[in-house]
N, C-alpha and C positions, 0 to 999 in steps of 0.2 A: 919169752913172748915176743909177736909180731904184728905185723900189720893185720888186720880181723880181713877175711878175705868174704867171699860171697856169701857162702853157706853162712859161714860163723856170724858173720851179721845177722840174717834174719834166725840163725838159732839163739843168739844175744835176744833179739827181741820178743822171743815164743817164750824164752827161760825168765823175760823178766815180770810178764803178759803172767804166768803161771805163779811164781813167787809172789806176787801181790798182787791178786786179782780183784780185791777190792779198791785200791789205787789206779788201775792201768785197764783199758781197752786195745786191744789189738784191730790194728786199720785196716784193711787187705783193700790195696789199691785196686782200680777197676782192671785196667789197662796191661794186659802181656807186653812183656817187650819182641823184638824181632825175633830175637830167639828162645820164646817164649818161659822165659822166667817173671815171677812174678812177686810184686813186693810188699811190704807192710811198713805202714806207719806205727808208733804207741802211743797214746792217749793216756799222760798223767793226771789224774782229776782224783782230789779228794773233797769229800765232803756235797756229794752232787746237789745237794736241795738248797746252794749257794748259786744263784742264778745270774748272778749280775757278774761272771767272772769272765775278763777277758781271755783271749786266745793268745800265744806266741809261739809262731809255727818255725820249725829250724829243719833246715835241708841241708842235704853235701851229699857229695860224690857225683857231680851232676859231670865232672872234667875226670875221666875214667884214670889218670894217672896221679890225679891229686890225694895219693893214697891215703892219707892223716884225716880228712872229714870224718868218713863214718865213725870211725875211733871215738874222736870227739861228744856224736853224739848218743854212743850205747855208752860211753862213759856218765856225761852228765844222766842222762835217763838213772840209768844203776846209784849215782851218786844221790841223785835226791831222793830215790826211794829209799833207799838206807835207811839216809839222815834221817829223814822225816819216821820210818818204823821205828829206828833208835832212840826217837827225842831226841834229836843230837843234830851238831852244828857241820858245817863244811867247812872247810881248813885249803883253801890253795893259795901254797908256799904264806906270802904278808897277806894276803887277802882273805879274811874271813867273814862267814855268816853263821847268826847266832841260830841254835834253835828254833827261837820265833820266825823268825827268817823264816827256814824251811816251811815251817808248820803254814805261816801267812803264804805262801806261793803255791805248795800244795794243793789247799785246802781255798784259795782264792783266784786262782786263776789255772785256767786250762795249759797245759806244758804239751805239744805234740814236736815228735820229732822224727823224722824221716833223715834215716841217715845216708841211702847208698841208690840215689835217684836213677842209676845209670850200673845195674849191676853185667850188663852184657859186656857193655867197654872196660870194665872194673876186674873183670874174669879174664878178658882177652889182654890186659895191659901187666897182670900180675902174675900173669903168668911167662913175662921175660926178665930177664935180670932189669934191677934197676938202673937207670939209665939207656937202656938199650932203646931201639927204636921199638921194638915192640911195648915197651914198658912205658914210654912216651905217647902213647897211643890217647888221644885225647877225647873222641866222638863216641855216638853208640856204633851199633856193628850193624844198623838200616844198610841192606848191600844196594837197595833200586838204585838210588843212583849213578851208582857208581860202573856200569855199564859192566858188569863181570870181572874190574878190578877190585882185588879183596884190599889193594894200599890207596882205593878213590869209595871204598866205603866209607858208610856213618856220618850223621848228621852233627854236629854240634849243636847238642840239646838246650845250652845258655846266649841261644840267636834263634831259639824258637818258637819264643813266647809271644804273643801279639801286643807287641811295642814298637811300631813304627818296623814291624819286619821287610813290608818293601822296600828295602834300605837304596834302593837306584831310583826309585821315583819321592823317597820322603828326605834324604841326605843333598849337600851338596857334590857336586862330582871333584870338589877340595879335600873333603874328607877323608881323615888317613884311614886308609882301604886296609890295612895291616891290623887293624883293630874292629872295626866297623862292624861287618859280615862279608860272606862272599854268596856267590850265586854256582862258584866250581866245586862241583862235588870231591874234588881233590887238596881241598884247601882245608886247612884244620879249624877253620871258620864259616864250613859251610852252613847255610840257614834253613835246610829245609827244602821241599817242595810248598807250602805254606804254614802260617803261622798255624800253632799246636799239631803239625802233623805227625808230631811223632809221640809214641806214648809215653815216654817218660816225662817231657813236657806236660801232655795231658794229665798225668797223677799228678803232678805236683797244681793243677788247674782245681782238681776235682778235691782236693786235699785243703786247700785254702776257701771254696765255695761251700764245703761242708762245715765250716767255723765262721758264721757271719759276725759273729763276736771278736775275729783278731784282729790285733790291734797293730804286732809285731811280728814281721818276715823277714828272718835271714836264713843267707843263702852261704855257706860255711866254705874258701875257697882257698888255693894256697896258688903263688906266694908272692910276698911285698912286705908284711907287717903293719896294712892299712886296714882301715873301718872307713867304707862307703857307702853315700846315700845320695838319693838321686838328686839330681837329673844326669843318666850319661849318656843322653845322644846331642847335647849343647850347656854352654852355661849357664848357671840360672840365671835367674830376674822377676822383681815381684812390681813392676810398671805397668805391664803392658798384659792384661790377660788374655788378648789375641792371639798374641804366638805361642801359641801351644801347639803341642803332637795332633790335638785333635783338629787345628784347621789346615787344611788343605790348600789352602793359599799361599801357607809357608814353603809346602815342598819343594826340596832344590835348594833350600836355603839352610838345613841341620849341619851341624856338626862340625863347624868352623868359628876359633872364637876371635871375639875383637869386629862381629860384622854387623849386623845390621839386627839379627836373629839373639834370641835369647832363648832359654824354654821358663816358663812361666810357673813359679809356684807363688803362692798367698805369702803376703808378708807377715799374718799369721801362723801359717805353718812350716815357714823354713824355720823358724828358733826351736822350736818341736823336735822337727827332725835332725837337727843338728845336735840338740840335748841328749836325744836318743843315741843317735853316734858316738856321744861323751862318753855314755854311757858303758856303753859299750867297751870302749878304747882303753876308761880310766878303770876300768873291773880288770881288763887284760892288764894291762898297766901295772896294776897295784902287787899282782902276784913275783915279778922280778924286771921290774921294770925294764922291758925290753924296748919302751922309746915307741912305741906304735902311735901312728896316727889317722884322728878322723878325716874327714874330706870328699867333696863331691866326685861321685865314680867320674866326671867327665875330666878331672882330672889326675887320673890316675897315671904316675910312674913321672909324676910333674910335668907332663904336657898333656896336650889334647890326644884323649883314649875316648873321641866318639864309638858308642855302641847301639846296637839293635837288638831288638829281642830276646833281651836280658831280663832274668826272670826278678831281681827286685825294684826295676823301672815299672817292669809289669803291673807286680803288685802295687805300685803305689798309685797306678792310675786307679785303680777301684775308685778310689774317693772323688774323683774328678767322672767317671763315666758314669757312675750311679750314687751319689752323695746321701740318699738313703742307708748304703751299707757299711757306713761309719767309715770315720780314720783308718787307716793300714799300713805303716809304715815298713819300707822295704829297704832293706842294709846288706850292705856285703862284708864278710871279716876275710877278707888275705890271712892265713895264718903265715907262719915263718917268715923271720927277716933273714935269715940265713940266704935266702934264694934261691930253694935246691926245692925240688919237688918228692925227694925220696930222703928224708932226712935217716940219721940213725935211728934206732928205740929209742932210745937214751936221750935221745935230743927230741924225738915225738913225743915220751913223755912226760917234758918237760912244755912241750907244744901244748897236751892236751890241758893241763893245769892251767895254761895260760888263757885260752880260749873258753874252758869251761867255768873260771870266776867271769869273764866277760858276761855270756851266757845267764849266768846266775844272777848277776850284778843287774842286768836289765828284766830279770825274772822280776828279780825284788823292787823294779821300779815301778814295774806294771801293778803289783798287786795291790789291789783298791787297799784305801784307809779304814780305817774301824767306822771314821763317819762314813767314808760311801759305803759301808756293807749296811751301816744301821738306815742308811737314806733307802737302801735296796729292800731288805727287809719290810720297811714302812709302806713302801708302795706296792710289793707283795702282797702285806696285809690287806691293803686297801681293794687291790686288785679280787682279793676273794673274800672280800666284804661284798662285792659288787656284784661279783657271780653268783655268790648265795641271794641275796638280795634280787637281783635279775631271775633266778632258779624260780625263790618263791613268786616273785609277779606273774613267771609264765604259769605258776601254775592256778592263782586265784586267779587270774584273766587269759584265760589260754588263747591262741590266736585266732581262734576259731569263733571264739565270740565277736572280734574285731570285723572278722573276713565279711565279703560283702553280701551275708547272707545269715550274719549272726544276729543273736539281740541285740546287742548293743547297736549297732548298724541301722538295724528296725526300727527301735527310739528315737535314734538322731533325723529320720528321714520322716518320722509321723511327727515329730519335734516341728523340722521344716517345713512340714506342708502346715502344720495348724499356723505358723508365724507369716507364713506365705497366706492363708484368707486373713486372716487379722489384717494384715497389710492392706490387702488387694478392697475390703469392706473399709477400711479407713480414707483410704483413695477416694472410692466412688462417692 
């Protein structure tokens, strides 16, 4: 066996969509790519009439030569359905979860996973030997702008999310440019014509706004052996809540540290999002301790790796641009500390193990406790005590009695005019 190429991914997810289709929905993203291939999300949910259950959305393949993602996630998908039809627990390498486990994640939280974001660049990279330049090939295969060069195609899909994407009017001109974005459509960092222009971007937009209930967004990437969580277009700081992405005042000033600029999150929600990252890290971790570490994307590779329109900066604006649609927390996992982009089998399946207890490890974090399902259920109840309750009112007092031409109406107004002479005779 080898690397699951374009077809055999969305056949992984049609075969697993079939096999348990009482467990899994199949997603069929809105959005053609350029060259009109089209993709699917799965939807693991058991137990639907469980309503208070968060979301945790897992993506990869979005860097067309980072072959190992998709693997990753038609592996866990497969693996927890198993487990869970099995009664049975999951086993990677020291790292295990019991039965309950499965059953509580299952059965309490929504598992969606999109494995192969970018199946154009995915089919054009895999199809050279590895390491080649073709095989290095890291963008979608978008030719506009590339002026009828086929080596100045493709956008880089993970600088095209709306996160501070004008990176020449929101960065400062310090900013290392090698990381950032670029505006040359010949650069393996180019961003786009604008923010979500391109449709892989957009599925992964329309994929996360379909689940106002998640909580948890990674974005499955190789290679380093880190777990990152925002902020990466400056360092954080929780002083000052002016400097943010969202004010305008700042630009010119991102992406250099040590300066006057921070990017701002709540001193309540960095220990969140950092625990999340543990989480993460110490799931990976536990299976052969390969040393992996968490840490803010803006420093990644131990120095300043300012970025733009990266899809888990993205998602963790959610909570800041509409604080209605709850917490979202967005992570990245580097798989392989090796540092090679095309590992052996034998070394990726050793990868997948690694990242799929990670994975799992933050499944089993998310899934509410027995008290918040019994706190859920309660208010449930309650909720359709209320509607029965409201049902029968409308229908002993229909609105029609109310409206301004009912009896009741006609009462209150013969009501007021007799109180009205009573008064007006007391007066005189």
């Amino acid at each position: 066996m080898t690397f699951l190429n374009v077809t055999e991914i969305e056949s992984a997810l049609i075969g697993l969509n079939n096999a348990y289709p009482r467990l899994t929905q199949l997603l069929p993203l809105p959005n053609p790519t350029h060259e009109g291939r089209r993709s699917h999300a799965l939807l693991i949910r058991g137990n639907p009439s469980f309503r208070c259950r968060p979301a945790l959305v897992f993506v990869s393949g979005v860097h067309a030569r980072e072959w190992g993602g998709p693997d990753i996630l038609v592996n866990l998908a497969a693996d927890l359905l198993e487990a869970y039809t099995a009664n049975a627990g999951l086993a990677y390498g020291a790292k295990t979860f019991s039965a309950a486990d499965v059953r509580g994640i299952v059965n309490r939280t929504d598992v969606v996973v999109f494995p192969d974001i970018n199946p154009d660049g995915r089919a054009y990279s895999m199809g050279g030997t590895a390491g080649s330049n073709q095989a290095m090939w890291r963008k979608n295969r978008n030719p506009a702008s590339g002026g009828g060069s086929t080596g100045r195609a493709g956008v880089d899909v993970n600088r095209n999310y709306d996160f501070l994407w004008d990176f020449q009017t929101k960065f400062s001109p310090s900013a290392n440019p090698g990381t950032l974005a670029s505006a040359d459509p010949g650069s393996d960092i180019f961003h786009g014509t604008g923010p979500f222009s391109e449709p892989e971007a957009r599925n992964v937009q329309w994929l996360v706004d379909r689940f106002p209930k998640a909580r948890y967004f990674v974005d499955v990437h190789s290679y380093s052996g880190d777990v990152l969580y925002p902020w990466g277009d400056d360092e954080n700081q929780s002083t000052d809540p002016s400097k943010s992405f969202m004010n305008t005042a700042w630009d010119g000033k991102r992406g250099v540290s040590g300066d006057a600029y921070g990017e701002y999150i709540p001193a309540a929600r960095l220990p969140e999002v950092t625990a999340a990252a543990a989480v993460l890290r110490d799931g990976i971790n536990a299976v052969r301790n390969q040393g992996y570490v968490s840490k803010q994307g803006f420093w990644l590779w131990s120095t300043t790796y300012p970025t733009s329109g990266t899809s888990e900066d993205w998602a963790f604006t959610r909570e800041f641009l509409n604080p209605r649609k709850g917490k979202l927390g967005g992570f990245c996992i580097e798989f392989n500390r090796n540092q090679n982009f095309f590992p052996s089998w034998a070394e990726m399946k050793d990868m997948i193990l690694d990242v799929d207890a990670g994975l799992v490890n933050l499944c089993e974090y998310a899934t509410p406790s027995w008290v918040q399902v019994i706190l859920c259920w309660k208010l449930a109840w309650w909720h359709r005590i209320a509607d029965r309750f409201l049902t029968f009112w409308r229908r002993l007092f229909p609105p029609e009695i109310w409206g301004p031409y009912g009896p009741w109406t006609r009462i209150v107004r013969r009501l007021e005019r007799i109180l009205e002479r009573f008064s007006t005779r007391r007066g005189g």
